[in-house]
C-alpha positions as CSV (number, residue, x, y, z in Angstrom):
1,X,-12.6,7.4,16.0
2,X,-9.5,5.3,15.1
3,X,-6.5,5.7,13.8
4,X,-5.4,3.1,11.1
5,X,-1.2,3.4,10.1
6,X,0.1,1.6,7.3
7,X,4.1,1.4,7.5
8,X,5.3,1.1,4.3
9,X,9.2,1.1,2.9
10,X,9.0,4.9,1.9
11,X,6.2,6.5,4.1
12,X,4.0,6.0,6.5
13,X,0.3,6.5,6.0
14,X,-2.0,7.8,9.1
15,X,-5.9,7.7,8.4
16,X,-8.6,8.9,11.1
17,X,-12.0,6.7,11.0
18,X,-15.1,7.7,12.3
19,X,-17.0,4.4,11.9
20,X,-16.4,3.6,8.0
21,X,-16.0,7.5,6.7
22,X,-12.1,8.1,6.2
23,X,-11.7,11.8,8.0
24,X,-8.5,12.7,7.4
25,X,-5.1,11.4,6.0
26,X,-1.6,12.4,6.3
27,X,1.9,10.8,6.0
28,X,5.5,10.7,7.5
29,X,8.2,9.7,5.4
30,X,9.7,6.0,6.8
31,X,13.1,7.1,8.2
32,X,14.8,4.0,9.9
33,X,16.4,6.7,12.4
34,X,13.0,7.9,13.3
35,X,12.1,8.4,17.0
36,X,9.1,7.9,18.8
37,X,9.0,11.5,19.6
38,X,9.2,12.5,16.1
39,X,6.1,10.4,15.4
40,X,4.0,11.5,18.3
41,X,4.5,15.0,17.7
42,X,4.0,14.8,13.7
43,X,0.8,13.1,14.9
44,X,0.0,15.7,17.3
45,X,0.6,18.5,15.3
46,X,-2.0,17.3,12.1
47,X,-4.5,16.4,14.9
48,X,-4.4,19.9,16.4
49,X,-4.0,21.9,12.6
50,X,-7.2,19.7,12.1
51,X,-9.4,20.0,14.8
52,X,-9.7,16.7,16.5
53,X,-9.0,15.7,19.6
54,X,-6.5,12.6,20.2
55,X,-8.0,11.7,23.2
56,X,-11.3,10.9,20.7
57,X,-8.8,7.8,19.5
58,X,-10.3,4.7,20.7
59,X,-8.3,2.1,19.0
60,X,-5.0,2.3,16.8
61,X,-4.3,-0.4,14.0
62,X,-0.9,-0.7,12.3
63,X,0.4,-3.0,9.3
64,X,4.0,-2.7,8.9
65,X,6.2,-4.0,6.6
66,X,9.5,-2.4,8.1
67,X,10.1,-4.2,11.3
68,X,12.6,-1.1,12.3
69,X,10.0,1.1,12.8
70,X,7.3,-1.1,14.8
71,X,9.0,0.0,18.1
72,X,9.3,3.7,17.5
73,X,5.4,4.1,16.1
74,X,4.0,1.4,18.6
75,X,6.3,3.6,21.5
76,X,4.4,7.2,20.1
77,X,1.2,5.5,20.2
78,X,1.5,4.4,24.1
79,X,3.0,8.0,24.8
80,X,0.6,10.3,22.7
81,X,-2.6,8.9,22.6
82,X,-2.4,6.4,26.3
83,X,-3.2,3.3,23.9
84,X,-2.0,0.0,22.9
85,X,-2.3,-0.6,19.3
86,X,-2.8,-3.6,17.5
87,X,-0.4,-4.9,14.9
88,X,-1.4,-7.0,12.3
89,X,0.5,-10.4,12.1
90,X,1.2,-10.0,16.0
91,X,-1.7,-9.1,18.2
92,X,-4.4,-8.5,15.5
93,X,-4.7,-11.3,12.5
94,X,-5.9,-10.8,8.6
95,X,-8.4,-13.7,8.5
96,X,-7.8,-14.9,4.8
97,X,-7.4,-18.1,3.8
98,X,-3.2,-18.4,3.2
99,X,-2.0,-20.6,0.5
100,X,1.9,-19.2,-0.1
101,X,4.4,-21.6,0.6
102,X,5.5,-20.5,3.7
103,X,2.5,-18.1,5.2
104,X,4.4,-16.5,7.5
105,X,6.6,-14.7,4.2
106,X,3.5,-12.6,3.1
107,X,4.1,-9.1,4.0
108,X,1.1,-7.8,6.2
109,X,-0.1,-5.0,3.7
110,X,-0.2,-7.9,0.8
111,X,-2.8,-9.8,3.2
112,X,-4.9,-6.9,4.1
113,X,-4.6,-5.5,0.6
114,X,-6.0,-8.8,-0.6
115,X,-8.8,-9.0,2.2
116,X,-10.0,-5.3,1.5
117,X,-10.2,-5.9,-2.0
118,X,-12.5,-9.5,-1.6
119,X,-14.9,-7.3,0.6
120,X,-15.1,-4.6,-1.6
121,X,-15.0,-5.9,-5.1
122,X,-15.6,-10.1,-4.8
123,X,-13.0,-12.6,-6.2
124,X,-11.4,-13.8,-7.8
125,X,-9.1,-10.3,-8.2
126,X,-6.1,-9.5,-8.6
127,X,-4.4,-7.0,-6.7
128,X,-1.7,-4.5,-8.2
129,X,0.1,-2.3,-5.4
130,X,2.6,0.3,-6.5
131,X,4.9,0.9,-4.4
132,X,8.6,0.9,-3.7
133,X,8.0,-2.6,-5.2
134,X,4.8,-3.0,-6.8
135,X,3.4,-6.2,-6.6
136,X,0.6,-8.5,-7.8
137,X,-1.3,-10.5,-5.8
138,X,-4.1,-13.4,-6.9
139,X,-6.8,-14.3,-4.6
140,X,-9.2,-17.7,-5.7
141,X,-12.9,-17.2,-6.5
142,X,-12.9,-19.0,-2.7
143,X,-11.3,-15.9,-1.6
144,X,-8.0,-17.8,-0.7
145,X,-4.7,-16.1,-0.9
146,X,-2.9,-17.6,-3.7
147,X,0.5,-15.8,-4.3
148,X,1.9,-13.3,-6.4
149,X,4.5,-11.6,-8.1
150,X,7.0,-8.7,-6.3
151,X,8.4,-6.2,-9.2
152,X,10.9,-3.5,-8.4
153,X,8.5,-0.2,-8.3
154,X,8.7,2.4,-10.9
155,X,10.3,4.9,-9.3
156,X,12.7,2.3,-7.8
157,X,13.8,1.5,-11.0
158,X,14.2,5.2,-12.2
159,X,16.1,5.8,-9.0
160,X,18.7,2.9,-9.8
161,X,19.3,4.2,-13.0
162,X,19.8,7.7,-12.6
163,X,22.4,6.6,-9.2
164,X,24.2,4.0,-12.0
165,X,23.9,5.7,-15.4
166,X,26.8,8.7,-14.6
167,X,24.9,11.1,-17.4
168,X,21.2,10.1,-17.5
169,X,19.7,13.1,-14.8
170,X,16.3,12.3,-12.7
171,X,13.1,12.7,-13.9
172,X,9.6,13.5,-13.4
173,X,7.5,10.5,-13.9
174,X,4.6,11.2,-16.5
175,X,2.9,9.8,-19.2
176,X,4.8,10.9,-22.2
177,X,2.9,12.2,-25.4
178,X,4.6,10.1,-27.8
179,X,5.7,6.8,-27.7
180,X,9.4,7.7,-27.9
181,X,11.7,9.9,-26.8
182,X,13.7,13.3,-29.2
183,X,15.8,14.2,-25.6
184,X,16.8,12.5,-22.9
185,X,14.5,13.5,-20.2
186,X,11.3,12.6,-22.5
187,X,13.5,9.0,-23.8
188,X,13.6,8.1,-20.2
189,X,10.2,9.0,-19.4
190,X,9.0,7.1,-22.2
191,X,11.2,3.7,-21.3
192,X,9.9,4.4,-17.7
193,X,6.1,4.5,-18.8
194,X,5.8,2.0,-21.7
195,X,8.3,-0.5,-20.1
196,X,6.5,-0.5,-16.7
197,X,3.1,-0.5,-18.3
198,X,4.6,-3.8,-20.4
199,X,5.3,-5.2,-17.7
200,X,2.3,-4.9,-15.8
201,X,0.0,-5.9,-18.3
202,X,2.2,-9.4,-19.0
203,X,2.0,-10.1,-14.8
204,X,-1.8,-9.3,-15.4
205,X,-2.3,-11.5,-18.2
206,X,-0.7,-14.2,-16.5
207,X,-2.3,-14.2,-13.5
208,X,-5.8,-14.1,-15.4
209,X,-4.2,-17.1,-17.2
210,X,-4.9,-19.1,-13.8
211,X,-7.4,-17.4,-12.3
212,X,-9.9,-16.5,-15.5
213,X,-10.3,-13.9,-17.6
214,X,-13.4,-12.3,-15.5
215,X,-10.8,-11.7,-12.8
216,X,-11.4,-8.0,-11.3
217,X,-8.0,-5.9,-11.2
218,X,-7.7,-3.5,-8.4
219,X,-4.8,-0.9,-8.2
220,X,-3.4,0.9,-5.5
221,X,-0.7,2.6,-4.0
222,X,0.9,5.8,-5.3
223,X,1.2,5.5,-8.7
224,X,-2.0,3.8,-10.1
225,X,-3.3,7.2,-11.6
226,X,-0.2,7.1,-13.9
227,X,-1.7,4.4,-15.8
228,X,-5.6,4.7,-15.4
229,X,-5.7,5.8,-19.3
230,X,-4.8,2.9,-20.2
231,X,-8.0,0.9,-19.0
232,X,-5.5,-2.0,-17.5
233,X,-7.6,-2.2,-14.1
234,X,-11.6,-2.0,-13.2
235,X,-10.7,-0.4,-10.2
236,X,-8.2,2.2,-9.2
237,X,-8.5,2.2,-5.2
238,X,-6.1,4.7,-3.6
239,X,-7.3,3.8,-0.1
240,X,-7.6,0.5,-0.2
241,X,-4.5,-0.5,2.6
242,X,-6.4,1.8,5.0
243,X,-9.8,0.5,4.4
244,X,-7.8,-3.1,4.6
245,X,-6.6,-2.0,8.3
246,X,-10.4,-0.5,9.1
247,X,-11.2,-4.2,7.8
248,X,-9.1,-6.3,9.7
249,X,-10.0,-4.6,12.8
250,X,-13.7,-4.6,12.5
251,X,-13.2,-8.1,11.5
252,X,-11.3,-8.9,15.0
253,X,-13.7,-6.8,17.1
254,X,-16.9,-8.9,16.0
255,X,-14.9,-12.3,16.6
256,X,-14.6,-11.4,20.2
């Protein structure tokens, strides 16, 4: 088995492998604060409610995007399992071509998101990510990293407004039945979905504008499923930054 951990701005994502079959999957929510201990234990605790022994763990992967918390997880991994994980971008690399500016900008879980998505569904595609920001990234027919566009996420957004907006309250985030609001719970929800899926359809279509209109679209990340009515992407891929991580990893074993 191995253990893939994707580090992203809100939670952490833990997946079990046992060769390419995805096991199990739970999550910790990314607290800067958080100790090592905190992490083993978490990690402890769902392997032992679950079964599965941690000493089964041959290999650990992580892609991180919050540099914070690389010490704490890579310390709970030495501690709680006896290994030493790779970490994409420092001991383990994402071999895709990288056009951006400056390569070394990317964030890891764009590149493996991007990689993951070649070998599973060709290219060109374009990648859409929801998270705290969603982004969009293009990859060439020649299966180069091209660029992309970063997007405050939806809930983000919702978040800012409800913390600046003294009477508008929090809300649920749903697809609303009609395309406006008679209160303002269902106004806002109804800003929140049409507004975000405007926008994501415009980065779409311009993307496609460069990279042709054939172009696969792949979602991810927490929120795709909010907009899979709508028929915006060929592909809705919850598990795609794990698989990415698997990837990588299988990638860098074979090479050496």
């Amino acid at each position: 088995m191995i253990l893939v951990i994707d580090i992203g701005n809100t939670t952490m994502e833990f997946g079990i492998f046992d060769g390419e079959r995805l096991l199990d999957v739970f999550r910790l929510g990314s607290k800067r604060d958080i100790s090592s201990d905190e992490v083993g234990l978490f990690a402890s605790q769902f392997f032992e409610h679950r079964k599965l022994s941690m000493s089964d763990v041959s290999d650990v992967i992580i892609s991180s995007v919050v540099p914070q918390l690389n010490y704490s997880v890579t310390s709970a991994i030495k501690k709680y399992f006896g290994r030493e994980p790779y970490v994409i971008g420092e001991n383990l690399f994402c071999d895709i071509p990288n056009r951006y500016e400056n390569p070394k900008e990317v964030g890891a879980d764009r590149l493996v998101d991007s990689y993951a998505a070649v070998r599973k569904y060709g290219a060109p595609v374009i990648i859409v990510d929801f998270g705290t920001a969603t982004t969009c990234d293009a990859v060439s027919e020649n299966g180069e990293y091209l660029g992309g566009v970063i997007y405050p996420g939806i809930k983000t957004s919702m978040d800012a407004l409800y913390e600046k907006a003294a009477k508008l309250p929090k809300i649920e985030l749903v697809k609303p039945d009609f395309a406006f609001g008679q209160n303002t719970v269902s106004s806002m929800q109804s800003g929140a979905y049409y507004g975000y899926l405007g926008a994501i359809e415009k980065m779409i279509a311009n993307l496609k504008a460069v990279l042709g209109e054939k172009t696969t679209v792949v979602a991810t990340g927490g929120f795709s499923r909010l907009f899979e009515t709508e028929h915006i992407f060929d592909f809705i891929d919850q598990r795609l930054p794990l698989e990415g991580i698997r990837l990588v990893y299988e990638a860098g074993k074979q090479k050496n």
